[in-house]
N, C-alpha and C positions, 0 to 999 in steps of 0.2 A: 332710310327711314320711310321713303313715301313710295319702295318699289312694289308695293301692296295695291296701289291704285291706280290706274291708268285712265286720263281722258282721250278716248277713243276721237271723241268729233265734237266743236263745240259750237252752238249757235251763237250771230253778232251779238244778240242781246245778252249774251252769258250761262244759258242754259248749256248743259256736260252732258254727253253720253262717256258714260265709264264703265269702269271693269275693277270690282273689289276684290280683291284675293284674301280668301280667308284661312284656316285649317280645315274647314270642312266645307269650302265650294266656291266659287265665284259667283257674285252677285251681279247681275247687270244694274247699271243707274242710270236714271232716276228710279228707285225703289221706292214701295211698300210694305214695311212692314207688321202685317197683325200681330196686334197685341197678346202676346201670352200669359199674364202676366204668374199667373200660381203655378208655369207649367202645362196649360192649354191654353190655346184659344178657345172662349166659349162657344158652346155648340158646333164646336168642327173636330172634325177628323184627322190628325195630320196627314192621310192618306187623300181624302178630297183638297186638303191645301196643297200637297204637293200634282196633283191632278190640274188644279187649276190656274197653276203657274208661280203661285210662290216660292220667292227664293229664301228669305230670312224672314226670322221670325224674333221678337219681343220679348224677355222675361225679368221678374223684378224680384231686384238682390232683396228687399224690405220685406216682400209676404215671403219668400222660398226661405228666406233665413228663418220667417218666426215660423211657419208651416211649410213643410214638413222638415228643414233644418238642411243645412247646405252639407254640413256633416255627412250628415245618412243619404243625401245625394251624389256625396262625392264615394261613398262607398258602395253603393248601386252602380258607379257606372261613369257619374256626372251627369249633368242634366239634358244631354242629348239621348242617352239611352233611358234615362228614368222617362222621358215623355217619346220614346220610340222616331224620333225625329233626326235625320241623319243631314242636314243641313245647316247652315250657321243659325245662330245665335245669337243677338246681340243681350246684353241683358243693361236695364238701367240701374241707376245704386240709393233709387230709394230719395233721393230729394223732393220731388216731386209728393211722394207718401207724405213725408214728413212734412211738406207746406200745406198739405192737407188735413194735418193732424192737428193742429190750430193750440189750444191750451191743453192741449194732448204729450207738449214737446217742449223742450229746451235746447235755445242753442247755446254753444259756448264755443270757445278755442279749440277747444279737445274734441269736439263734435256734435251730437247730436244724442241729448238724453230723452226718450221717448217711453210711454205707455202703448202696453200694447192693445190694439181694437180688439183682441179677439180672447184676451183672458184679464187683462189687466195687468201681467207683470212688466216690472221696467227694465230700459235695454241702454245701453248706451252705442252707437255706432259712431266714429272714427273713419278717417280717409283711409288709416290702415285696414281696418278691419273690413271693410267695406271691399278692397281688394281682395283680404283672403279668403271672405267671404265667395266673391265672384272667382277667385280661380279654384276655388273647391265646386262652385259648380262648373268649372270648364266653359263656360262661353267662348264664344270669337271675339267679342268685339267689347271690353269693361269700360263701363264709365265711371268718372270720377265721382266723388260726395260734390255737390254742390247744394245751394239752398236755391228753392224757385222763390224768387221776390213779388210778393203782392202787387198789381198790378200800379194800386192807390198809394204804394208805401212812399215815404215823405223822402226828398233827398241826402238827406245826411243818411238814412236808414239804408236807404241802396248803395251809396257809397261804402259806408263799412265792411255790411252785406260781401256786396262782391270783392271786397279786400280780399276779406275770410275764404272765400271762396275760391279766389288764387291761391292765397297759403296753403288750403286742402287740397289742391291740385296740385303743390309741387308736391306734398308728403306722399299722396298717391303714387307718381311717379318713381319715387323715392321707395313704397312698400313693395310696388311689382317684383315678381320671379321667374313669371312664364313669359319666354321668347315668343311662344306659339300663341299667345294673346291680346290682340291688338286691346290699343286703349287711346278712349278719346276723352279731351278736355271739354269743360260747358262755358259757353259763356255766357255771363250775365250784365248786368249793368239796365236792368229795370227798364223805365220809358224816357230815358236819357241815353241819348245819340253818344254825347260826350264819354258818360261813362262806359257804354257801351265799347268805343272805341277803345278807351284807356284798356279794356279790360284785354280786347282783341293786343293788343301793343302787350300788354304782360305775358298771355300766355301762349302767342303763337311761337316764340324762341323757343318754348320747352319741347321736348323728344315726342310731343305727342302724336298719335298716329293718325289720327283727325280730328276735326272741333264740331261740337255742336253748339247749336244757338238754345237757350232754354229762357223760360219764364215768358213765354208768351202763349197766344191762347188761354190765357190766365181774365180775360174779361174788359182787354185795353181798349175792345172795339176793331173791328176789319181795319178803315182805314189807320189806325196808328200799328195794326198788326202786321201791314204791308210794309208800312214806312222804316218802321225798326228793322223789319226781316231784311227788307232791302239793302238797307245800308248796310250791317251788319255782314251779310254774306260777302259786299263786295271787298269789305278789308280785310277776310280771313285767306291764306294761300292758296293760290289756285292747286298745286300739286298733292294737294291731301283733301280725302273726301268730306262732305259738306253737310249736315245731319239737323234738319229744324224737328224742333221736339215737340210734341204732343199735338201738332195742328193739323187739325184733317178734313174740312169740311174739301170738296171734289173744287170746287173753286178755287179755294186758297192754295192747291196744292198746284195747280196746275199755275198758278202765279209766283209759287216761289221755285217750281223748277225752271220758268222761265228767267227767273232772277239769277240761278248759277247754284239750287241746290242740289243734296242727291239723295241724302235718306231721307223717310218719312214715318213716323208711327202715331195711332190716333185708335183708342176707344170707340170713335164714332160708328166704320160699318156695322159692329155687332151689336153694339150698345144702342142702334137707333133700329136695328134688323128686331131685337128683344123687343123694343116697343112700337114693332108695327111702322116705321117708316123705312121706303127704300129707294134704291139711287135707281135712275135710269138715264138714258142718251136722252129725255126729254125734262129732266127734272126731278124735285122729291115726291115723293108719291106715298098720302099714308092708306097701306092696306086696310085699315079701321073703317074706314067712311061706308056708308051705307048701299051706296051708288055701286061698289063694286060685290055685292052682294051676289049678280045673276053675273058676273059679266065673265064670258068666257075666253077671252080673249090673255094671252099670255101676259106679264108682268111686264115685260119690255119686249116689243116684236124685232127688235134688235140685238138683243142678246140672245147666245146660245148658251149659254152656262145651263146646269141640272135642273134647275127651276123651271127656268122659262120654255125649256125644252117640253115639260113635262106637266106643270101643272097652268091650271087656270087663275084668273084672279079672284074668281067664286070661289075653290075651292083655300090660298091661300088666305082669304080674310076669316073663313070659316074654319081654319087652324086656329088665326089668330083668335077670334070668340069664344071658339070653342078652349081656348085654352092650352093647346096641345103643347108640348114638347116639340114634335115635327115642325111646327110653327120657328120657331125660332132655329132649329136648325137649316132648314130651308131659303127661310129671309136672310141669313147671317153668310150663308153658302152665295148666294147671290150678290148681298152688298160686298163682299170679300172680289168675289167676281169681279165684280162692276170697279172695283180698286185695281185690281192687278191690271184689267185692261186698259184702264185708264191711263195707267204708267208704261203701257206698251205702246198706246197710243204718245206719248210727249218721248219717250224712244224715239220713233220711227217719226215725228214731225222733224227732230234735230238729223236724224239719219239725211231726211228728205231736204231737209230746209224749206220746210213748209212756214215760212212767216207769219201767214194768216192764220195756222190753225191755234194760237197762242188766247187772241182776243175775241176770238169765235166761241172756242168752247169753254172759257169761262163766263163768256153770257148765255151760253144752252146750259151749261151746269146749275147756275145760280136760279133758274127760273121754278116755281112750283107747279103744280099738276090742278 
């Protein structure tokens, strides 16, 4: 069951260098991976991501089902050849949609009855379907239905919650058919340590291939985002890989691999790249500001990525004003960058047993420009 993951070297504090075997590659850990979610990543190429070192990549069972239909992807190809990408996959199954769809959605037993954002018709999705879903588009790596829990929601509401949400994870288990598909369970249990654990104790028995932690970065606040992650990661099995869900600010990430995780996936490079803020070895830096109007000087004089190699900061802010296309592709090419190597760097700190570089550069991260 867990001959798919190997911890190569592990730091005292609990931080894993590993090795994910998938059907289509091995992942080095601690990873990033960008969000695909419709099938691309915004404004990238799969040819510059795989250029700049990305190993896996993001895609979500809730938009590819309603657009353009798992169906006609699995008859194209599956969803590695429909988006020309010859690497893993992981794809998620839509809980996270659904917590966002608000009076959009109903839950029940049986699943998840929703309206859709983009015509209006209604869907119902199921732990089953949610599987065959995801194995028509051929993923690596299927997650289960779970619901993300409000960060405010009251306790009896997260307890139920995450009942449900066990039950939908055995039936998951229960729908699978492909051997060649790994699949991981979520856990929840809200801003409760207790539940949390309870939920850890239900379903690490079950056949799953790894666990993720979900419903945080949901709005709890940094420090109760560290304190849950924390605990959380350290009662799941070490022998199977470790996946925190949607949190990606360049700090917290570099905190929860020192905690003992190993995936990562987050909206944020691209999503903060579109609106003009970028990451660098000195902090976040918004291209917007006025100040960098003349300034010739590269975007980070420490980065070599296509950007920084190439353009100015004069001339990136003047994509951004000007409105360009280029603009965003460029910024998004870079915070992508600036991710991957981030995660080569906390690599090669556990490689080294570099101690100090844990609490260093989450105080050079966290700092503004």
């Amino acid at each position: 069951m867990a001959s798919h993951f190997t911890i190569i070297k592990k730091d005292p504090k609990g931080a894993r260098l590993g090795q994910l075997v998938t059907d289509h590659g091995v992942v080095e850990t601690p990873a990033f991976m960008p969000v695909g979610t419709q099938g691309t990543v915004k404004a990238m190429l799969p040819r510059d991501l795989k250029e700049m070192g990305c190993q896996i990549l993001l895609g979500n069972t809730y938009h590819l089902y309603l657009r353009p239909g798992a169906e006609l992807i699995r008859k194209l190809g599956g969803l590695h050849r429909f988006m020309s990408w010859d690497g893993p996959i992981l794809t998620d199954s839509g809980g996270y949609q659904v917590f966002s769809l608000g009076a959009m959605r109903k839950l029940s037993e049986e699943g998840v009855y929703f309206q859709s954002h983009l015509d209006g018709s209604y869907h119902l999705l199921t732990p089953e379907s949610v599987v065959q879903i995801q194995e028509a588009l051929g993923s690596d790596i299927a997650m289960v239905l779970d619901e993300c829990i409000p960060h405010d929601a009251n306790r009896e509401y997260v307890r139920d919650s995450t009942a449900r949400t066990i039950r939908w994870a055995e039936r998951c288990l229960r729908a699978r058919s492909k051997a060649d598909q790994l699949m991981f369970g979520i856990i929840q249990g809200g801003m409760h340590k207790d539940l949390r654990e309870q939920c850890v104790r239900d379903m690490t028995p079950m056949p799953f291939d790894g666990f993720a932690v979900g419903g945080l970065g949901v709005g709890e606040g940094e420090e109760l985002l560290h304190s849950i992650a924390a605990c959380t990661v350290g009662w799941l099995p070490e022998v199977r890989p470790r996946y925190l869900m949607g949190v990606g600010r360049p700090e917290d990430l570099v905190n929860a691999v020192r905690a003992g995780f190993d995936l990562f996936d987050c909206v944020l490079p691209t999503r903060n790249a579109r609106n003009g803020t970028l990451f660098t070895a000195q902090g976040k830096l918004s291209i917007k500001r006025a100040e960098f109007a003349s300034d010739p000087r590269p975007l980070d004089e420490t980065c070599d990525c296509y950007c920084c190699r190439n353009f100015s900061r004069a001339y990136l802010r003047h994509l951004y004003v000007a409105g360009e296309i280029l603009s965003s592709q460029l910024n998004s090419l870079h915070n992508l960058y600036f991710y991957h190597r981030l995660m080569e760097k906390c690599r090669e700190a556990i490689r080294r047993e570099r101690s100090d570089f844990w609490s260093r550069e989450s105080a050079d991260l966290a700092k503004p420009i």
